[in-house]
C-alpha positions as YAML, in Angstrom:
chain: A
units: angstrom
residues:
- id: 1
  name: UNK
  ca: [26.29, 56.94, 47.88]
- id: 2
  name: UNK
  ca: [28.14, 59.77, 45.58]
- id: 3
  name: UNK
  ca: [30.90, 57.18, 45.16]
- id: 4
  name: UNK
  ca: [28.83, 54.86, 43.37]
- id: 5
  name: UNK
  ca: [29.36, 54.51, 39.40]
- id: 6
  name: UNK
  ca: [26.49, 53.89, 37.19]
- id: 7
  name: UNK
  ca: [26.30, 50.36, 35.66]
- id: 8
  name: UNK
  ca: [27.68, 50.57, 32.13]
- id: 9
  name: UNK
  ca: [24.65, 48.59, 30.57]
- id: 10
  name: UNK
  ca: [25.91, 49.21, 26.89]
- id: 11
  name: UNK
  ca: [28.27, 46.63, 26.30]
- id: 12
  name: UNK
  ca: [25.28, 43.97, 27.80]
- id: 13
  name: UNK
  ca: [23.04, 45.54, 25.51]
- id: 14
  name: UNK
  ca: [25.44, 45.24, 22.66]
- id: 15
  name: UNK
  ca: [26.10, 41.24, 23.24]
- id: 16
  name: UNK
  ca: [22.09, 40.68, 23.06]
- id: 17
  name: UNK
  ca: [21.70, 42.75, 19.87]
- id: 18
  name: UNK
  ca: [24.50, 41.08, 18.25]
- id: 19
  name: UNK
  ca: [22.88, 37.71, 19.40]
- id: 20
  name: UNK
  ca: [19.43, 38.70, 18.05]
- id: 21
  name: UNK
  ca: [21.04, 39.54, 15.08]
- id: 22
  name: UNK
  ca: [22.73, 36.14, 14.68]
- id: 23
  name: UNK
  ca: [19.50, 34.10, 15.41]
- id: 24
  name: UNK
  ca: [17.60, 36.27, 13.00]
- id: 25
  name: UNK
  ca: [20.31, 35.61, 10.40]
- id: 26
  name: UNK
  ca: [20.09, 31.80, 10.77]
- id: 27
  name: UNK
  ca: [16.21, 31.25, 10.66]
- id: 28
  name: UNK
  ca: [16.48, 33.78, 7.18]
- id: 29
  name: UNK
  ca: [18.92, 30.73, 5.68]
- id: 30
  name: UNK
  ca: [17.23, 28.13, 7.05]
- id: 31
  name: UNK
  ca: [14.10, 29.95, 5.57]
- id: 32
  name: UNK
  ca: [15.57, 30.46, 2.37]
- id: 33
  name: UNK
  ca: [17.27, 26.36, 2.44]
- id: 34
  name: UNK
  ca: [13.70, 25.10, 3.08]
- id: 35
  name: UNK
  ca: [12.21, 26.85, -0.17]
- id: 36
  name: UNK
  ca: [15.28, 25.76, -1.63]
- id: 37
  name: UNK
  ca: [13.74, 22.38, -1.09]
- id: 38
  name: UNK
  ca: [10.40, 22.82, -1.70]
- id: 39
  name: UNK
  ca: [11.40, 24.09, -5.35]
- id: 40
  name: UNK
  ca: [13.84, 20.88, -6.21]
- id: 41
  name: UNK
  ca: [11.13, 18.66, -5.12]
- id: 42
  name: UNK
  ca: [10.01, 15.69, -7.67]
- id: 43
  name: UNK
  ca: [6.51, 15.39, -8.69]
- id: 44
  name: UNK
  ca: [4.85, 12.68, -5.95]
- id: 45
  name: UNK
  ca: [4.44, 9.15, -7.63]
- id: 46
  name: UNK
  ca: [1.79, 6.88, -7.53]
- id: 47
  name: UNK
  ca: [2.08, 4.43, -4.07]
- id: 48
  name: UNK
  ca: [2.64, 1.14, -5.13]
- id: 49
  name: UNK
  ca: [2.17, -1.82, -2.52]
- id: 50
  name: UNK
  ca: [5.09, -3.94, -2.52]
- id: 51
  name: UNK
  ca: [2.65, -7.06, -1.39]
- id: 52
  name: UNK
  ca: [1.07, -6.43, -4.44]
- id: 53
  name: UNK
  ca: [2.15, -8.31, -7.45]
- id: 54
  name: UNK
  ca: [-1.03, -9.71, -9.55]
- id: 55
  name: UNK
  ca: [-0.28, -12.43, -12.14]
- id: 56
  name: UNK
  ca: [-1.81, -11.78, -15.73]
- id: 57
  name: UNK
  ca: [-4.30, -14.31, -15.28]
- id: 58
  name: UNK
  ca: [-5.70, -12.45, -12.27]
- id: 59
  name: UNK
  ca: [-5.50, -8.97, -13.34]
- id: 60
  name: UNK
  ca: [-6.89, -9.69, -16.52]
- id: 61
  name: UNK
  ca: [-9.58, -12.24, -17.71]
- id: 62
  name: UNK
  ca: [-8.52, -16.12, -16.39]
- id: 63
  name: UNK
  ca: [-8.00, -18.41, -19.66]
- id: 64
  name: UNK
  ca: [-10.83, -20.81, -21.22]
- id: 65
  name: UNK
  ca: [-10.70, -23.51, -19.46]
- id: 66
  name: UNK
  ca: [-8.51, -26.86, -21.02]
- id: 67
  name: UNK
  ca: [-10.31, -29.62, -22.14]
- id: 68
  name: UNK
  ca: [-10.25, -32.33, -19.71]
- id: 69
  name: UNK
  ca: [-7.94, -34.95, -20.46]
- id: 70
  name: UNK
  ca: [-8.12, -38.56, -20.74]
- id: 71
  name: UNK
  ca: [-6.64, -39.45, -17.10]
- id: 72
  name: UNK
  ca: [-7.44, -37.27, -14.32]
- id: 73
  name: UNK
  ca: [-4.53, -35.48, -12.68]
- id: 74
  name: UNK
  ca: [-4.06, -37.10, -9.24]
- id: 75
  name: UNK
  ca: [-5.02, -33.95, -6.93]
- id: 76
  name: UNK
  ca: [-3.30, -33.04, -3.45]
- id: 77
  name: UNK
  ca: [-5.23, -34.02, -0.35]
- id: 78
  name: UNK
  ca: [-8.05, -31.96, 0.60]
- id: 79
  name: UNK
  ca: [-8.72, -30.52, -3.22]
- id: 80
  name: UNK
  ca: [-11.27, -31.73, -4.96]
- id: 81
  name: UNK
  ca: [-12.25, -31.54, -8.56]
- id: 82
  name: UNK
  ca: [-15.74, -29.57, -7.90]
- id: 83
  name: UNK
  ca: [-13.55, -26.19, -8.49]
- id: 84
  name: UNK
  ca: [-13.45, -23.10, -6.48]
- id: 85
  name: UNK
  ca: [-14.43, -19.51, -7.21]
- id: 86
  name: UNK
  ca: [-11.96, -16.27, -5.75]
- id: 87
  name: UNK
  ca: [-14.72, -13.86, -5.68]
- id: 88
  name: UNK
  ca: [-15.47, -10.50, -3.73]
- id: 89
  name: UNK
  ca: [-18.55, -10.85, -0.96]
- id: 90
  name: UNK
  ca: [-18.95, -9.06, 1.71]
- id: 91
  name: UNK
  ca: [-16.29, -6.24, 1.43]
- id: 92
  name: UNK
  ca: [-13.79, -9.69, 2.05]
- id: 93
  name: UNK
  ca: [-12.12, -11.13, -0.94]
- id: 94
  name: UNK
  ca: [-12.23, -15.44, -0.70]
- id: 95
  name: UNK
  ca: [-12.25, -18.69, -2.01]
- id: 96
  name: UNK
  ca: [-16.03, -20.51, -2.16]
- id: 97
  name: UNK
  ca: [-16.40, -23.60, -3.62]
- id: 98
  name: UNK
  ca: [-18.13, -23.60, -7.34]
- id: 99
  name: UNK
  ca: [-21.00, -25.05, -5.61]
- id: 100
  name: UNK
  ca: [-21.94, -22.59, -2.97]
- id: 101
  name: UNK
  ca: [-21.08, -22.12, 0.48]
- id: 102
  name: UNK
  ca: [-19.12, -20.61, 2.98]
- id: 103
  name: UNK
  ca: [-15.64, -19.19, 2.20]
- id: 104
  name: UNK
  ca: [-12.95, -22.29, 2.24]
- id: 105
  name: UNK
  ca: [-9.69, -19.43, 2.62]
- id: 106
  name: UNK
  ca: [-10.14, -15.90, 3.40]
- id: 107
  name: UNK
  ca: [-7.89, -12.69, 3.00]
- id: 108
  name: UNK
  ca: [-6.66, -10.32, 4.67]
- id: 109
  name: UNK
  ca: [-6.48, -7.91, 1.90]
- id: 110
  name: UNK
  ca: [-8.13, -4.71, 1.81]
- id: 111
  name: UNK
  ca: [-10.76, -4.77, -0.87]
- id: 112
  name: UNK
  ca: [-11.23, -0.90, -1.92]
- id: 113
  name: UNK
  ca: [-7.17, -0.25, -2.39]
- id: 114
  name: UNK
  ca: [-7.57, -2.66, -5.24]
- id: 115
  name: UNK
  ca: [-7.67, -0.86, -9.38]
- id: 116
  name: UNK
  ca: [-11.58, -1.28, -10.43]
- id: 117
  name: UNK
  ca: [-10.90, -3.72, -12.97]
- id: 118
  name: UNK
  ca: [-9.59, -6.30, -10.33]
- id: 119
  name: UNK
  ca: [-12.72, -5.67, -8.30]
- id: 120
  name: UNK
  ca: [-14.88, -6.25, -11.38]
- id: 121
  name: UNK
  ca: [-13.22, -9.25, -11.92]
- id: 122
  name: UNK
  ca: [-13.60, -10.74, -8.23]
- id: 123
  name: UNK
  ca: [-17.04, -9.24, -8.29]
- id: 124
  name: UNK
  ca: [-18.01, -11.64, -11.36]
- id: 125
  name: UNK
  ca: [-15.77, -14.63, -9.59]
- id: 126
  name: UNK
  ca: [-12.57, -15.95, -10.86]
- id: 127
  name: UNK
  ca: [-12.65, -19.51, -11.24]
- id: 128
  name: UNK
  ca: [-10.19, -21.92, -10.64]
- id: 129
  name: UNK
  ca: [-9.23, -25.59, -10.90]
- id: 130
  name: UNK
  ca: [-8.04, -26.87, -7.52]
- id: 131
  name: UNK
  ca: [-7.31, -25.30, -4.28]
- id: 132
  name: UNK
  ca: [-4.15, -24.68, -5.00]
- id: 133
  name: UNK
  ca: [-4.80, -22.99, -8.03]
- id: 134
  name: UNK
  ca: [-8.17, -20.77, -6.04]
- id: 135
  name: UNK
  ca: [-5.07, -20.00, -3.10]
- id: 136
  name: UNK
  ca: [-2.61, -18.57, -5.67]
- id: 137
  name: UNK
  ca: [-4.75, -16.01, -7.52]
- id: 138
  name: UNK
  ca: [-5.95, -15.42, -3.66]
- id: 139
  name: UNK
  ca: [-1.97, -14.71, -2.93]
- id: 140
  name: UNK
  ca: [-2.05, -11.90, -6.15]
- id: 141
  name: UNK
  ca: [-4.35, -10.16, -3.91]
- id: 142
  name: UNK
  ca: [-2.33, -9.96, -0.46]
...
């Protein structure tokens, strides 16, 4: 057993400080690229919804009304002239005929992401002419 030689455990030892060395020097750059980052970074913008493109007269106040004129328009099939009201009930933005009733078209659209003066507005009711009319100011709101 004298003829044995003791294992030479320094140049092992050497490798695994040189590797601990390495992997201590790359986590300090990526460490220091990171805050890099972090310090460029732009001020966040507001979220806009790309689905969400109101039309003036829906965002704002609708226009008075036009004085009826002497011949009736001829109206689409299934519109009638009673008019229709986009308005806010139940959490669920719709159209209800002027007269009262249940919701005609619904939407999907969630209520509380819209600005507060759009809820006012739907809140109050937005009138509208036709169906047609009611179902694009309902579109503004999808």
């Amino acid at each position: 057993m004298k003829d044995r030689q003791p294992i030479n455990y320094k140049k092992y030892t050497l490798v695994l400080l040189l590797t601990a060395v390495g992997a201590l020097i790359v986590c300090a750059a990526a460490l220091g690229i990171k805050q890099a980052a972090l310090a460029a970074k732009p001020e966040p913008q507001a979220v806009v919804t790309p689905h969400y493109t109101p039309k003036q007269a829906a965002s704002q106040e609708t226009p008075a009304p036009r004085a009826p004129s002497a011949s009736p328009s001829p109206q689409p099939a299934g519109e009638s002239g009673a008019g229709y009201v986009v308005a806010l009930r139940d959490g669920a933005i719709g159209v209800y005929p002027a007269a009262g009733g249940p919701p005609v078209l619904t939407s999907d659209a969630q209520a509380y992401l819209l600005p507060q003066g759009d809820l006012d507005l739907l809140k109050k009711g937005i009138p509208a002419e036709s169906l047609s009319a009611a179902r694009a100011i309902l579109e503004d709101y999808e």
